[in-house]
Every structure is written in C-alpha cells, then in structure tokens.
N, C-alpha and C positions, 0 to 999 in steps of 0.2 A: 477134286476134294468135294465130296456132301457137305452140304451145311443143314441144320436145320431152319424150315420155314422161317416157323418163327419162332418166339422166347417162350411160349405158351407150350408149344410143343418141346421146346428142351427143357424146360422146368416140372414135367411132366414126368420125365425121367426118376421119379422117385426110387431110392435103392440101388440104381446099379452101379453108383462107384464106390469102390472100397474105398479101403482107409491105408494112408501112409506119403509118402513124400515124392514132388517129382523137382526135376531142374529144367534149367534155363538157357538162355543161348549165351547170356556170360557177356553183351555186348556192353564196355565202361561207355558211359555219359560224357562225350565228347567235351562239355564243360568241365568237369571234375577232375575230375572225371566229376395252422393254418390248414390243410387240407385241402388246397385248389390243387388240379390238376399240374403238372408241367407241360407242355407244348413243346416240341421240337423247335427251337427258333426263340423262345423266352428265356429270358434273363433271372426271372427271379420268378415264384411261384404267388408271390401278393406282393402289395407295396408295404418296402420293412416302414414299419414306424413305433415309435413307443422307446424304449429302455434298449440298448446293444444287446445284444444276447452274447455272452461268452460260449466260445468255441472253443476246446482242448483240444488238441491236436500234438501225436508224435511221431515222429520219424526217425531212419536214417540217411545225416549227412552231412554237411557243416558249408562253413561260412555265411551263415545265418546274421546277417547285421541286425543291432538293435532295432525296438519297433520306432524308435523318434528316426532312424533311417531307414525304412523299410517299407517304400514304394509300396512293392506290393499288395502289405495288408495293408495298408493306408487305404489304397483304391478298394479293395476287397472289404476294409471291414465300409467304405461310405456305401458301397453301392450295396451292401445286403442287411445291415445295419447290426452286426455283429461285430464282435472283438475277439479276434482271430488270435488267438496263441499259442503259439507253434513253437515248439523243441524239440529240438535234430541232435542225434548225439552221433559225433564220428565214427565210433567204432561199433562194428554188429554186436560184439557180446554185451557191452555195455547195454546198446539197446534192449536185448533179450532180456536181461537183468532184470532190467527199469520195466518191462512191459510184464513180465510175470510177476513182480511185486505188486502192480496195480490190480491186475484181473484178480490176484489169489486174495488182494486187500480188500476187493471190490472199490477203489480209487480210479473207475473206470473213466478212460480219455473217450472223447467224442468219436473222435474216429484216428483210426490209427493203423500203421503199416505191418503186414502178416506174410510172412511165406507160405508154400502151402500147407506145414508140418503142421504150424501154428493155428490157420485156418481149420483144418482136421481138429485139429483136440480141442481147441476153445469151442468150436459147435457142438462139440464131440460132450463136451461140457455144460452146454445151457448159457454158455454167458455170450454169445454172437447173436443179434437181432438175424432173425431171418427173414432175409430182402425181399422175397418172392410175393408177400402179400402187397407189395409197397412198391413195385414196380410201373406202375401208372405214373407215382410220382416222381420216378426218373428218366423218365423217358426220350427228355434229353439226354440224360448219360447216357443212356443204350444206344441210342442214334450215334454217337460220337466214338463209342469204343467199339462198338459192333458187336453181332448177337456169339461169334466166337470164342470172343476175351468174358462174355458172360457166363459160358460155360466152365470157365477157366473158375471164378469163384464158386460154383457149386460145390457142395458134397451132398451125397445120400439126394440129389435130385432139385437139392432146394438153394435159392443162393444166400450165401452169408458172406461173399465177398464182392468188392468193385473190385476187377482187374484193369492195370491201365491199358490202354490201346498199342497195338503191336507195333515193336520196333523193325527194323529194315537190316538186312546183313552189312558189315562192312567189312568182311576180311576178301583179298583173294593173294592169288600169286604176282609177286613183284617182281623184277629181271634187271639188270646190269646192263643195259641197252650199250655202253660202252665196254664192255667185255664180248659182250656180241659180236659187235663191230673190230674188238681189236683181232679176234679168233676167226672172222667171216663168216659169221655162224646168221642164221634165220631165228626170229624169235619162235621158238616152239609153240606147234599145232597138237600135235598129238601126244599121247602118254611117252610113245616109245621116244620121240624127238625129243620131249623133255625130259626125258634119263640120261640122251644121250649130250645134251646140253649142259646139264648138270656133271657127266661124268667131264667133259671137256674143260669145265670152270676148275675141276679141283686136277686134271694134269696136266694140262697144256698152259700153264701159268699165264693167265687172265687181265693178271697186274705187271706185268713184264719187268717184275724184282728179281727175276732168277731162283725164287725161293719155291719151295714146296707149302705154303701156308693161304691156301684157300680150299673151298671144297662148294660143290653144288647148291646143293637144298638143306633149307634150315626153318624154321617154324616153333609154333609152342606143342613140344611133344609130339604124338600122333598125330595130330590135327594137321602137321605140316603135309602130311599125305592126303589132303579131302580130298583133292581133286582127283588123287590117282585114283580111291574108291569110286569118285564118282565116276570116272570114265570107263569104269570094271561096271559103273549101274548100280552098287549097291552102295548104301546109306555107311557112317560110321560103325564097326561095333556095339551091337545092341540099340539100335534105332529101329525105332515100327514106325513104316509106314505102308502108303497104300502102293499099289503094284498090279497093274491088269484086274483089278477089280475089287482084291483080298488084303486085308493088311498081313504084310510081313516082317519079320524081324530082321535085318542085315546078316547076321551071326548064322543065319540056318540059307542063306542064298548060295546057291552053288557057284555064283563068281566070285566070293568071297575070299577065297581058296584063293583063284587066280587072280586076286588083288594081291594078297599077303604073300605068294611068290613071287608077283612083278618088282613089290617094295624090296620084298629080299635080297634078292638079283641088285635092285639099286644101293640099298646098304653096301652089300658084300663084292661092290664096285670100287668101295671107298667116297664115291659125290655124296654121300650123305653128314650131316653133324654129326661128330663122333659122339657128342654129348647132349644128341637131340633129346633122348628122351630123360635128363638131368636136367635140361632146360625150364627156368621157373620166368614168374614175370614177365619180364622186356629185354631176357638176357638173348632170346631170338633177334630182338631190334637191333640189340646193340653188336651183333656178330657182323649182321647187316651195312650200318654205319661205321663199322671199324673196317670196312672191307674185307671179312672174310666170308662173306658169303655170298653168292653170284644171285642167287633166289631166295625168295623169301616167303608165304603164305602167312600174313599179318592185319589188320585192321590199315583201313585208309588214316586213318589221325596219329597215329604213328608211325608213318610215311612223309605225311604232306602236311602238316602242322608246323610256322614259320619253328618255331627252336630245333626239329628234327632235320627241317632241310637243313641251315647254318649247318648243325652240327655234322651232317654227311658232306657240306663242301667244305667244311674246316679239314676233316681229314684226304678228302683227295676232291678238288675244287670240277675236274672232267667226270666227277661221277654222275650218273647220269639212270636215275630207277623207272624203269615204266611199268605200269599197270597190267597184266596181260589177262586172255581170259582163260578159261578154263579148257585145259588139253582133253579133248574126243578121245574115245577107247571102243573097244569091242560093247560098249555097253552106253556107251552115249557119252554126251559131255555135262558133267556136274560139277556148278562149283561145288560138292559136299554136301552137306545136307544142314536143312535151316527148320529150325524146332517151331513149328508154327503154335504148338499149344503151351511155350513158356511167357511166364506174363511178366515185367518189365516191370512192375510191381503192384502190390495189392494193399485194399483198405478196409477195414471191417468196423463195425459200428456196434458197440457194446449193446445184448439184449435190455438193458437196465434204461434203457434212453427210453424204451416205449412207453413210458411212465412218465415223461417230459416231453408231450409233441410240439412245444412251440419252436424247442428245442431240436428235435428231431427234423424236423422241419427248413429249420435253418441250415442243418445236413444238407438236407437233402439239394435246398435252395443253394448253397454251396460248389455241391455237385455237377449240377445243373448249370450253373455259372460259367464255370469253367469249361466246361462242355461243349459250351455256346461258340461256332466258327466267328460271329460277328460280334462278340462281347467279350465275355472273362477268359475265352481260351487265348487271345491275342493277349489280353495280361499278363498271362502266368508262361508266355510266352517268352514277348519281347518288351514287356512292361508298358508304361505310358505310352500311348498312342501322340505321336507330334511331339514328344521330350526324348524317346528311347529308339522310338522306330518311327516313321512313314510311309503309307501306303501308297507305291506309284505302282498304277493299272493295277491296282490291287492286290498286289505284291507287297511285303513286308523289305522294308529297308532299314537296316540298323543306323542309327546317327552316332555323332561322337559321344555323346552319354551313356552308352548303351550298357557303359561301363558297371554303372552303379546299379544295375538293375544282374547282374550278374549271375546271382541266387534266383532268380525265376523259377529254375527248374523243379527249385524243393517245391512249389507250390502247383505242381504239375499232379494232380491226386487222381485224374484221371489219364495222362500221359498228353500226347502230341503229335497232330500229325509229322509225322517223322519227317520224310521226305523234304516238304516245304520249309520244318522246321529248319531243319540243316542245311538247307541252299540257304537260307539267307543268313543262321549266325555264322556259316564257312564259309561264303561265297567265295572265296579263292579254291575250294577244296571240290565246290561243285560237279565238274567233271569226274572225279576220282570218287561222289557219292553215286550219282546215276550209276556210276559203271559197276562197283559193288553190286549196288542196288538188283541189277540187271541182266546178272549173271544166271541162267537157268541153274536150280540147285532141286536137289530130293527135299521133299517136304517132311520131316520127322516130324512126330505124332507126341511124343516121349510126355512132352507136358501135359499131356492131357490123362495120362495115367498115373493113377496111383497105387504105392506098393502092397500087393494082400500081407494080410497079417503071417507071420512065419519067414518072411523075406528080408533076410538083412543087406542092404543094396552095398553098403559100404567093402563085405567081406566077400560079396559075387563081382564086383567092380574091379577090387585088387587082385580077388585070380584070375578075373579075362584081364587085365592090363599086362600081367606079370606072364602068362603063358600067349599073349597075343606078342610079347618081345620078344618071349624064346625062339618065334616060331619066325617072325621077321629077322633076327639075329641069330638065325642058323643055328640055336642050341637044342629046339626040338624039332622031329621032323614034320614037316605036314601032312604025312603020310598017317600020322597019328590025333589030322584035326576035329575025327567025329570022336575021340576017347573024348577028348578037348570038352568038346560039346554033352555030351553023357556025362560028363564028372560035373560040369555046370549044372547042368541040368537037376541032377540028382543031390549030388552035395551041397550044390550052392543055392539048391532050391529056385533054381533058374525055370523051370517047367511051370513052376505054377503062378511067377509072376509073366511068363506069355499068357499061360492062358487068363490069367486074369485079364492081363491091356486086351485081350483078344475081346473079352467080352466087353468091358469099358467100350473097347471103340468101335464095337458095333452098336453102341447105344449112345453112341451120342452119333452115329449115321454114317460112318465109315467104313467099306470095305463090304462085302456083302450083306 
C-alpha cells in the first residue's frame, strides 16, 4: 500500500475527489455496542485559565450518564478548563434530524459527528471550517490517527473532517471442534476441505439425533463466503483494491467467475443456510448457538463474550467452537477483504467557530488531548487512572470500578488504539482478538472513494446482490457473467463510478 509522505503532500491533492458517499467495515463497538503550537506529546496547547469555555458537542449513542456522574468530563472539563456538553442521541435518524435543523438554523454545535454524505454537502455548503490551514495546531491529532484516516476527512483536497483512527477486523470462521471429532474429520485447511466439511456437518448427522436438521456454513449473507473469495484471491463484489501494482475491482477479476462457481457447487450441495441470504442481525449467531450450524463466519464478541458462551452450553454443554483461520485456494489464503479507507467515525467543526478562536481553540486543545498516548487518550479510554484502571509494566489494567466509567467510548472523538484497547477491556477474549486481528486479508480501498455525480450506489448495489444470487443459486448461468458485467456497467452506470475510484485512487497514491 503507497501512503503519502506526508500531509502537505496529501492536502495538496486539491480537486481530485469527487462528490458522493462511501462505507464502512460495519465493525459494532464491542462495548455497545490562544494560538501556540501543539507538540506531539502536549496536553493542552497554553495553560487553560480564566472563565470555562463551553463546548457543544453531538453525537450518536447512549448511555451517557448525567454530568454530576460523569467522570469523564469531570476530568476533561478540569484539565482544559472548558465545560464539555455532550448529547448523544440513540437512534441515527434522530440524529440527522437534530443536526440538520442546527446547520440550516445556523445553531451550530462545536464539533460534531458526520458521515461522509454529510461531510460532502456541508463543505459542499460553506458551513465546515476547513482544517488544512489549522493543521500545525493539531498535530497531535495527526500523529495519533495517522496521515491515512486524514485523507479520509478531505474533500476537493482540503480537510474539513477528523476521522477517528483505524479499527482492526474481528470476524472469521468458527468450527464445531466437537462435530469434527464426532465425524473424525481434520479441521479444514483448504477451500475444497472446507466444502467438504461443511457438506459432512449437514449429512452425516454431527449431533447424533438421528435427525436431518443441521447443515454446514452460515454467516450474515454473502459475507459468509469472504474467505472462499479470498482463497479464489479476489476481494468481495465490488471492492477496489491494489493487485500487482494497479488497482482493481473484484467484479471484473477473472477468478471471480471461479469463486461464484466454487460457492455454487457448495450451495447446490445442500451444507449451505438455506436462508443465508434472508439472514438479518444475529440470526447467523443464533443458528450457530442453537446447534444448527457446524460453521460460522461471524465477529469474535459474538463468540466469546461471557452471555454468548452460557448460552451455547445452556443448549448442548460438549459444544465446543474454535477459531480457525482462513482456508488457502488456487489464489492464496484471505480472510476476505478489510476496507482500510472506512473511518470508524468522523467530526467536523462548524466554519462559523473561526469568528471565536478562544474557542476554536479549545477544539482544538480538546483534540489534542485526547490524542495524547500518556494523557487524555487513557481517559477517554479507561477513565481515572488508579480509580478505573492501572498501569502494570505499562499496561492498562481494568479494576472493579471500571464499571462506572463504561460510556468512555462516546468521548473517543479521535478513536483508539484498537488492539491494546481491547486486550485489556476483553482480556478473557484476547486470544480470539490477536487471531482476528492477524488473519492475512485483501486490503479494500472502497472508503476512500467517492460516488461521481450520475451514480446511484443504492440501485447498482441491489442488481449486483440480486444477480450475483441468481448466479450462485443456479437460476442464471455463469456463462452469461460478462452480459452481468455490461448491463452494470451501462445501466447501472457502474463504468463511470470505476473509472472515477480509478482516478481518486491514483491521487491519493495507489496503484500506478
């Protein structure tokens, strides 16, 4: 993967991203779900003194305890000397509501949470400060999120978002280690082993009921197949990434073809969910925990999270799930492919603030705060240092309080290192985060593009999903996958949003 140098040169970039919306890797939050310089390694940009500065702030997400119980701005507003007020509303639309009534009113919040549609039109609009002159003064935040996740707030070259710092994968495939055992089966290594595992789970009766009610492989939708694409080498349906030097699009890779006939073959075996791709939620989970499903392609914390074990030995006490990694193919071994340019979330700061820099300021001081590995990021972490957590060998260690500090996460505005975050509030689940974590996967590009104008992503998304089933379920033939490709292309205006990421992401330094 190119990166650029440095933020001088990506912010440089003026013009070349279009305009329109991208996604994300979808991972739930395992809980929940003045004008001095900044310094890499500072806490605050001057000493606060004088009057609090009020701080607006909205988001989405809940269990927000009041401020006479609320740690964390306690500590936040003493050490910056602001009065931090923060509303989180549970549900998205509500949010949207709330946050388009303020920008249209001009009732603008200090800083506040933006996807990227949002980020596009409000800059789009004039009401987003743009950060790019202002960059000196966050220089801790860029040290902490890394100059990638900065790209991620740009549009038209210039930034008007914080993106928070990159999350880490947690799904892979999970196995019936005692179904294995009862059938004498090897935990599968490869593609083919794992079809033929999966075809074994749903006839050779696994639960030794007598009964015909199991079946193979199950997952949320498509997704249950990453690993098969990735061991064919190619990315998800409609994933750009890089490939021997060039970005590509999965959909146009010639082992595509021979992924979506492997799956076929698996379907039309019978080891597949007869109602994989009906599958909404956690109804994957629960096929899993009910014992009908021998495999699974799911997130670790809905595995190994103490109510999900209970509940898998409530129903059969010898069951027994293990981790595996991703089965090898004529194309390598992938767990699937992990969106390196979705951002975990973002924060934009009303153009109207540059009229108030004391204010602005304490933004920024804010930012910066948080940012800090030896200061406010251990707050917004694991709350009180010596009351919430402890540091042995310099390691974060949760204590019995750690309870009340629970909500930490909302005040997470530049994100977290991931990895270390989650060993320590999971440490029972550690093992099961490395091994996600660690799984070789295809790097998708996806978030880092945006839709050209003419692209409607919604109505090209439902006819590749609805003709990528016919074709896995034997109702069209594959013999007819490049019409498939041409009618995308042309009706769904699929051509000109390649060639658009094609251009995007050779400007921000990807691919030749």
């Amino acid at each position: 993967m190119k990166k650029l140098g440095t933020l001088l040169v990506a912010v440089s970039l003026a013009g070349a991203l279009l305009t329109a919306c991208s996604g994300g890797n979808g991972n739930d939050n395992p809980e929940n779900n003045s004008g001095a310089t900044a310094k890499p390694g500072a806490e605050t940009t001057e000493q606060p003194s004088g009057k609090p500065v009020k701080l607006d702030i909205i988001e989405t997400g809940n269990n927000l305890p009041s401020p006479d119980k609320d740690m964390i701005k306690q500590e936040l507003d003493k050490a910056l000397n602001i009065d931090l007020n923060l509303t989180v509303y549970p549900a998205a639309d509500d949010y949207n509501n709330q946050l388009n009534v303020r920008m249209s009113s001009g009732n603008f919040p200090d800083l506040f949470m933006v996807d990227r549609q949002q980020l596009i039109q409000f800059s789009k609009q004039g009401l987003l400060l743009d950060l790019t002159p202002y960059m000196d003064k966050l220089e801790q935040t860029v040290a902490f999120i890394g100059e990638d996740s900065v790209k991620k707030g740009m549009v038209d070259g210039k930034v008007y978002g914080i993106s928070k710092s990159p999350q880490i994968p947690y799904n892979t495939l999970w196995i019936r280690k005692d179904w294995l055992d009862k059938l004498k089966l090897e935990v599968p290594t490869t593609v083919e082993q794992l079809a033929s595992v999966a075809e074994a789970f749903t006839k050779n009766d696994p639960d030794g009921n007598g009964k015909p009610d199991t079946f193979g492989l199950t997952g949320g939708k498509l997704s249950a197949f990453s690993t098969v694409f990735g061991a064919f080498g190619v990315g998800m349906p409609g994933n750009f990434y890089e490939k021997d030097g060039k970005v590509v699009n999965a959909l146009h890779e010639p082992a595509m073809k021979d992924a979506l006939v492997f799956i076929k073959d698996m379907i039309g075996s019978g080891s597949v969910d007869p109602e994989l791709l009906a599958n909404s939620g956690l109804q994957h989970q629960e096929k899993a925990i009910k014992g009908q499903a021998g495999i699974v392609y799911i997130d670790w914390p809905n595995m190994t999270k103490e109510q999900f074990v209970e509940q898998i030995k409530t129903v059969n006490p010898n069951a027994e799930w293990l981790q595996i990694a991703a089965p090898s193919g004529t194309g390598g071994q992938f767990d699937g492919s992990w969106d390196i340019g979705a951002a975990p979330g973002r924060y934009a700061i009303p153009k109207a603030l540059e009229k108030d820099p004391e204010k602005l300021q304490r933004v920024f001081d804010l930012l910066n705060y948080i940012s800090n590995p030896d200061g406010g990021s251990l707050l917004v972490q694991f709350g009180v240092k010596d009351t919430h957590f402890t540091l042995e060998d310099g390691k974060p260690k949760m204590t019995d309080k750690s309870g009340e500090v629970g909500h930490s996460w909302l005040y997470q505005f530049t994100g977290r290192p991931e990895m270390e975050y989650l060993q320590a509030k999971f440490a029972a689940q550690s093992a099961a985060i490395e091994f996600a974590n660690d799984q070789p996967r295809i790097e998708a590009l996806n978030g880092f593009v945006d839709n050209p104008e003419g692209y409607n992503p919604a109505d090209a998304n439902r006819y590749m999903e609805e003709e990528i089933a016919k074709f896995i379920y034997n109702k069209r033939p594959l013999t007819e996958y490049d019409d498939f490709i041409k009618t995308l292309e042309t009706s769904m205006n699929y051509k000109a949003l390649v060639d658009s990421a094609m251009e995007q992401l050779k400007a921000l330094g990807y691919g030749d």
